[in-house]
C-alpha positions in Angstrom: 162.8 60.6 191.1 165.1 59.6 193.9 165.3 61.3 197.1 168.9 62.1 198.4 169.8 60.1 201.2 170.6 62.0 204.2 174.0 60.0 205.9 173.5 58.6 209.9 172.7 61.4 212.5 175.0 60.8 215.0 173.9 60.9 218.5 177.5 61.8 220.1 177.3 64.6 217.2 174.0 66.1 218.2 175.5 66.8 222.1 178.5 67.2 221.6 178.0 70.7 220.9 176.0 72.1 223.4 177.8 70.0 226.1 181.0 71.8 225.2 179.7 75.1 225.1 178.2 74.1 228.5 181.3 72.9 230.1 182.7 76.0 228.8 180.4 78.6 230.1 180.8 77.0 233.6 184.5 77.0 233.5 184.2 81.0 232.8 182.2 81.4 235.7 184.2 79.4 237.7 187.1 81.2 236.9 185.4 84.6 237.3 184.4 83.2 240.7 187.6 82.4 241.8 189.1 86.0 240.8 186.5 88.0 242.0 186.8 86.0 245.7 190.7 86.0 245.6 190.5 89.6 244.8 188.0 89.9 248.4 190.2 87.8 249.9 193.2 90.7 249.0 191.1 93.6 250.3 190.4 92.0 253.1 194.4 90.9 253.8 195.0 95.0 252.8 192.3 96.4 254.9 193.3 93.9 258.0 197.1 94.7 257.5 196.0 98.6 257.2 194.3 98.5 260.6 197.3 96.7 262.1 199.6 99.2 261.0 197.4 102.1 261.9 197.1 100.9 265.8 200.7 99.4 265.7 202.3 103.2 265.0 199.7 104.6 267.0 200.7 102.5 270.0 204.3 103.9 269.2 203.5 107.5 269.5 201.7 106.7 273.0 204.6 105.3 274.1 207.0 108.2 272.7 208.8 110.5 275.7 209.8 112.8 273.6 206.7 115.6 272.7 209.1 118.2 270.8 207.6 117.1 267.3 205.6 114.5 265.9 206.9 111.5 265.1 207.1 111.7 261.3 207.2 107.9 261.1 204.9 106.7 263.4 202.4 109.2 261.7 203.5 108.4 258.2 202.6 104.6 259.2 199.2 105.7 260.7 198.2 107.6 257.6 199.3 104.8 255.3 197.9 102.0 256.9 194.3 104.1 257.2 194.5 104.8 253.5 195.5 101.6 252.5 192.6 100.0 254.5 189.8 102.5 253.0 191.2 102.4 249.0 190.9 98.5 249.5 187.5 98.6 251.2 185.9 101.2 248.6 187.3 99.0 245.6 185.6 95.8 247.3 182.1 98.5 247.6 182.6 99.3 243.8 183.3 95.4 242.8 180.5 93.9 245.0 182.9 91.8 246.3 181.8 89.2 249.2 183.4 91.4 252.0 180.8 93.4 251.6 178.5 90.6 252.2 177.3 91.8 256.0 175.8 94.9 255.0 172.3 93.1 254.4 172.0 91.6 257.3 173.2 94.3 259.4 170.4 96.6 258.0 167.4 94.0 258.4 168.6 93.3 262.0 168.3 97.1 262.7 164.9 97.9 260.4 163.7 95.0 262.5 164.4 96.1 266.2 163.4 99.6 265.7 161.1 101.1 268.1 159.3 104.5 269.2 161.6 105.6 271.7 164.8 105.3 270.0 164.3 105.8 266.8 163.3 110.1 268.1 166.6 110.5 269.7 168.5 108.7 266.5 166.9 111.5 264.6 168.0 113.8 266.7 171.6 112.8 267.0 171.7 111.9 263.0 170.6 115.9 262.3 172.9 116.9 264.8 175.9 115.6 263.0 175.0 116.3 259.5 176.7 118.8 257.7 175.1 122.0 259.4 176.0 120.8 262.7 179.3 120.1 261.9 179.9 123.1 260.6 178.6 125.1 263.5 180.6 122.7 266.1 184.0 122.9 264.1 183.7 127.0 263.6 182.5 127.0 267.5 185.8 124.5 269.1 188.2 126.1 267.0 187.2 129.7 267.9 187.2 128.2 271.7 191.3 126.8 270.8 192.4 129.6 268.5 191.0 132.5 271.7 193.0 130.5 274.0 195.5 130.2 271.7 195.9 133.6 270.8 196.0 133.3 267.4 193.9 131.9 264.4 195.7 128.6 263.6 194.2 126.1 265.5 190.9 127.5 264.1 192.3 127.4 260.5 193.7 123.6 260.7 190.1 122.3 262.6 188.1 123.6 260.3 190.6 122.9 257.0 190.6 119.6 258.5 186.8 118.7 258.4 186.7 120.4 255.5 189.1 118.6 253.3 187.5 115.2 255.0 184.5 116.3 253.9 185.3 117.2 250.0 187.5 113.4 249.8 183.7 112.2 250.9 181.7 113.5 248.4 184.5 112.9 245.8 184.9 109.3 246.7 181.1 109.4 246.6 180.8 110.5 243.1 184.1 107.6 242.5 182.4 104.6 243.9 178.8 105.4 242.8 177.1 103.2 245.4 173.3 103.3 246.0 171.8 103.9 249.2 169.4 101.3 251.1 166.2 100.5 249.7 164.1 103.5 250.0 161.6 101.0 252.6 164.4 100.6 255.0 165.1 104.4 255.5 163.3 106.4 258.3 164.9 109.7 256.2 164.4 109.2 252.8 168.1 110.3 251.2 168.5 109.5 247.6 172.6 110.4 247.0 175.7 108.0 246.7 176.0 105.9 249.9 180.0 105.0 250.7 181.3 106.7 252.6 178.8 107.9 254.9 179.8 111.7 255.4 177.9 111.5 258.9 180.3 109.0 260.0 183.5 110.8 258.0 182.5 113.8 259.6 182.2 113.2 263.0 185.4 111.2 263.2 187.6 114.4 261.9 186.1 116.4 264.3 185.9 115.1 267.4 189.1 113.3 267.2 190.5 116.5 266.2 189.1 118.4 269.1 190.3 115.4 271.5 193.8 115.9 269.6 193.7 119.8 270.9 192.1 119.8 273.9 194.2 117.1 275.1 197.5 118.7 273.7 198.8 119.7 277.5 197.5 117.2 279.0 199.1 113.7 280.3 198.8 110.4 278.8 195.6 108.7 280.3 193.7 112.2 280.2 194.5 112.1 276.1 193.7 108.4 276.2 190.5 109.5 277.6 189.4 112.0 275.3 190.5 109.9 272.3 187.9 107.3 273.6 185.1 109.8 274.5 185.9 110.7 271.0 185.6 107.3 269.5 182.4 106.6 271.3 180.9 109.8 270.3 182.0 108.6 266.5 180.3 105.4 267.0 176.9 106.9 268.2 176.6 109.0 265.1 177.4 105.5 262.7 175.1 103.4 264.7 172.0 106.1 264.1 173.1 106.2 260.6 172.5 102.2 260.4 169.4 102.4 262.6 167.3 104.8 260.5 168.7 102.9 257.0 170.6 105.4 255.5 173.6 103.5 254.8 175.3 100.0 254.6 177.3 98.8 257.4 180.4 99.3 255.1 179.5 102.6 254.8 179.6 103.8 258.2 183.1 101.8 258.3 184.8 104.2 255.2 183.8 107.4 257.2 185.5 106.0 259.8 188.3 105.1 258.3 188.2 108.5 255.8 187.5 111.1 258.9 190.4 109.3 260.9 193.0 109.5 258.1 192.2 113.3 257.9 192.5 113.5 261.8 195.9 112.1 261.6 196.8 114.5 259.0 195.1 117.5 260.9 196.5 116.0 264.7 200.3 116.3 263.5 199.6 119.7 261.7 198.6 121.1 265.3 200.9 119.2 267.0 203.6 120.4 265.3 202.4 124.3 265.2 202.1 124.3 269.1 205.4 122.4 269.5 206.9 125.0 267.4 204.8 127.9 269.5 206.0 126.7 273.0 209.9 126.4 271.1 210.0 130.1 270.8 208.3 130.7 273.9 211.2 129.0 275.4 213.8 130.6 273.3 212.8 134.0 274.6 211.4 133.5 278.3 211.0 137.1 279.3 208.1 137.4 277.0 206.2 134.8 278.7 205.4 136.5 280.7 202.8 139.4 280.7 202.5 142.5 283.4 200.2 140.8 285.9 202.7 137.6 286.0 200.6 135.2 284.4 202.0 133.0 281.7 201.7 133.0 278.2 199.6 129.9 277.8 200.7 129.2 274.6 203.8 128.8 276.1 202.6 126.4 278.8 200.5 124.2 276.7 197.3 125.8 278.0 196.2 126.6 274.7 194.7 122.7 273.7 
C-alpha cells in the first residue's frame, strides 16, 4: 500500500506565521503606548495651563483698585483654570498615566527618613485636620465672623464651603476609585479610596477661607500675608499626610487643587455679601451709627 506523500514543508511557511502575529502584537502595544503617553502629555499641558490661569487671574484681582464687587472674570478664570487642572489630574490618577509616575518615589523617600520625633507631632497634626477637627474649627471661625458680623452669613458660607468641598471629595473618591499606599507604608492604617486626600481638600477650603474673611478689611500685604500663612498651614497638613503613608503625592496635590476651587467659590460669595452689607450701610449713614457713637462694623469692614 502506498503512503501519501506529504508536499515540501516550507521553512518561510512555518515562521511566517508567528512572526506576523508577533510584529503585530508589538505594533498594538506601541500604538497603545504612544496614546496612553500623548494622552499624559495632554493632562499635563491642561493641568500646567490650569495653574497658569489660576495665578494669572489671581494676580489680576490683587492688582484690582476697585473692592465694590468681585471681579466676576478674574474669579470665573480662577475657578476654571483650578477645575480644569484637577479633572485632568484625576483622569491621569484613574488612567495610570506616567504623570503620576512620582508618587512612588515620593513615598519611599518619606517611609525611609521617618524618625521618633516627628513622626508624634505628624500624628498629631494629621488628627487635627481630619474631619472632626475641621468641623469643630469651621463651626468655631465662622461663629467668631458671623458675632462680629452681626449676622449668620459668614457662618453659613464657611461652613457651606468646607462642606460642599468635602462631599466633591468623597464623590470624586468613589469616581476615581484609587487605592491607598501599601498597608506597610502607613503609620495609620486607612483602607478607603486615596485621590483626593480630604485632609489636604479640607484644610485648603478652610483656612483659605478664614484668610479670605479675616483679611476682608484689611490692606493688600496684610491679605497677602494671611493668604500665605494659609498656604503654609495647607502644606503642613499634606506633607504629614505623605509622611505617615496615607496617600500618593498626587493625592495631596487634588485636595489642593479641590479645597482651593471651593475657596474661590466660597471667597467671592463673602466678598460679595460684605460688599453688599457695607453698600447699604453707606446708603443710609445715620444708622451706622449706634447710641454710644461707635460704628456699625459691618459698615467699616470690621466684620472679616
Amino acid at each position: 500500500m502506498r503512503e501519501a506523500v506529504q508536499p515540501p514543508v516550507s521553512l518561510a511557511s512555518v515562521h511566517d506565521a508567528p512572526v506576523h502575529t508577533n510584529l503585530l502584537g508589538r505594533a498594538h502595544e506601541v500604538v497603545a503606548d504612544l496614546h496612553q503617553g500623548g494622552a499624559a502629555t495632554l493632562m499635563l499641558v491642561v493641568v500646567a495651563g490650569g495653574a497658569t490661569i489660576f495665578l494669572g487671574a489671581s494676580v489680576w484681582r490683587s492688582l484690582q483698585r476697585d473692592r465694590r464687587g468681585p471681579a466676576a472674570a478674574a474669579i470665573a478664570m480662577e475657578c476654571t483654570g483650578l477645575a480644569a487642572a484637577f479633572a485632568a489630574l484625576a483622569y491621569q490618577v484613574k488612567a495610570g498615566g506616567w504623570l503620576t509616575g512620582a508618587d512612588p518615589a515620593v513615598l519611599g523617600w518619606f517611609t525611609g527618613h521617618r524618625s521618633d520625633w516627628v513622626t508624634g507631632p505628624a500624628i498629631a497634626v494629621t488628627d487635627a485636620g481630619g474631619p472632626a477637627g475641621t468641623i469643630i474649627l469651621a463651626v468655631a471661625i465662622g461663629a467668631v465672623c458671623s458675632r462680629r458680623a452681626r449676622s449668620p452669613i459668614p457662618a453659613l458660607i464657611l461652613i457651606g464651603t468646607v462642606g460642599a468641598a468635602a462631599l466633591a471629595s468623597t464623590v470624586t473618591k468613589s469616581v476615581v476609585g484609587r487605592a491607598r499606599p501599601p498597608i506597610v507604608s502607613q503609620v495609620l492604617l486607612e483602607t478607603d479610596h486615596s485621590f483626593p486626600s480630604g485632609h489636604a481638600t479640607g484644610a485648603m477650603a478652610l483656612f483659605t477661607m478664614a484668610a479670605v474673611m479675616f483679611g476682608y478689611a484689611l490692606s493688600p500685604t496684610r491679605r497677602a500675608l494671611l493668604l500665605s500663612l494659609a498656604a503654609a498651614v495647607t502644606v503642613v497638613v499634606s506633607v504629614t499626610r505623605l509622611y505617615l503613608g496615607e496617600h500618593w503625592l498626587s493625592d495631596v496635590v487634588g485636595g489642593v487643587l479641590l479645597g482651593g476651587l471651593a475657596a474661590v467659590i466660597g471667597g467671592a460669595l463673602y466678598t460679595t455679601w460684605m460688599d453688599r452689607t457695607r453698600a447699604r450701610g453707606a446708603a443710609g449713614p445715620a444708622e451706622n451709627y449706634t447710641h454710644s457713637g461707635r460704628s456699625d462694623p459691618t459698615t467699616m469692614g470690621y466684620a472679616a
